[in-house]
C-alpha positions in Angstrom: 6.6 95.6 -72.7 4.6 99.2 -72.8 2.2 97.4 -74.9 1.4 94.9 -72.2 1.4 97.1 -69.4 -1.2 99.4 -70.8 -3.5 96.6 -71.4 -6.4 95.8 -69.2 -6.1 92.9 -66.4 -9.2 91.4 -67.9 -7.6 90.8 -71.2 -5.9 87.7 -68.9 -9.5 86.1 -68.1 -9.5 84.6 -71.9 -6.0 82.3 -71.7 -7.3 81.9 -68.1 -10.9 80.4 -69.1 -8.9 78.8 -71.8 -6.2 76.9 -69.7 -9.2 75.9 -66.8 -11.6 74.6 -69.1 -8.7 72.5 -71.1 -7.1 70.8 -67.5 -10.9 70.3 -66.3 -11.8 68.2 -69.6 -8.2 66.4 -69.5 -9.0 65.5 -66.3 -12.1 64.0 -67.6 -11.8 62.5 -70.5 -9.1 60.5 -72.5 -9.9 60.9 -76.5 -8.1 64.4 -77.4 -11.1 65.1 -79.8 -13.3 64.9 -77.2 -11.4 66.7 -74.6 -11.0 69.7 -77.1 -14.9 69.6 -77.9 -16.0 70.0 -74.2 -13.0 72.1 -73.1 -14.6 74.8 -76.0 -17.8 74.2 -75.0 -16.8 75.2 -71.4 -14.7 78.2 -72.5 -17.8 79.4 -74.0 -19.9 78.8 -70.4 -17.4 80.2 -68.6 -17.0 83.6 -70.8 -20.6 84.0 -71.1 -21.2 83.3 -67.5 -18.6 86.1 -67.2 -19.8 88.3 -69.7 -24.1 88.1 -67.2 -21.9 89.0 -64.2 -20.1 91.9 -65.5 -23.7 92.7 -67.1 -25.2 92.7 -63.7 -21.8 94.6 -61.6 -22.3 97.1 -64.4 -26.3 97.7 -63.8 -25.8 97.7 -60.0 -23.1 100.0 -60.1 -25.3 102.3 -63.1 -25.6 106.0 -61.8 -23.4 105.3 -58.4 
């Protein structure tokens, strides 16, 4: 329990992204082979699109 209390809040965004982009490509399509092809495909958006944010937050906030 230590273990998990030391560890960063933003270790959560990955099962998060995970579990978003699976229910949002369920909800979209039927065939599971298909659902689990988009659903990594838009884990992979939304981490990246992530990853530019915290890029820019970190330039704004450079030298503050």
């Amino acid at each position: 329990m230590l273990v998990l209390a030391q560890l960063g809040v933003t270790w959560y965004l990955f099962p998060l992204a995970a579990v978003i982009s699976l229910v949002y490509s369920a909800t979209r399509y039927e065939a599971p082979a298909r659902i689990l092809s988009r659903a990594g495909k838009l884990f992979l958006q939304i981490l990246f699109f992530m990853a530019v944010i915290l890029g820019v937050l970190m330039l704004l906030s450079f030298r503050l």
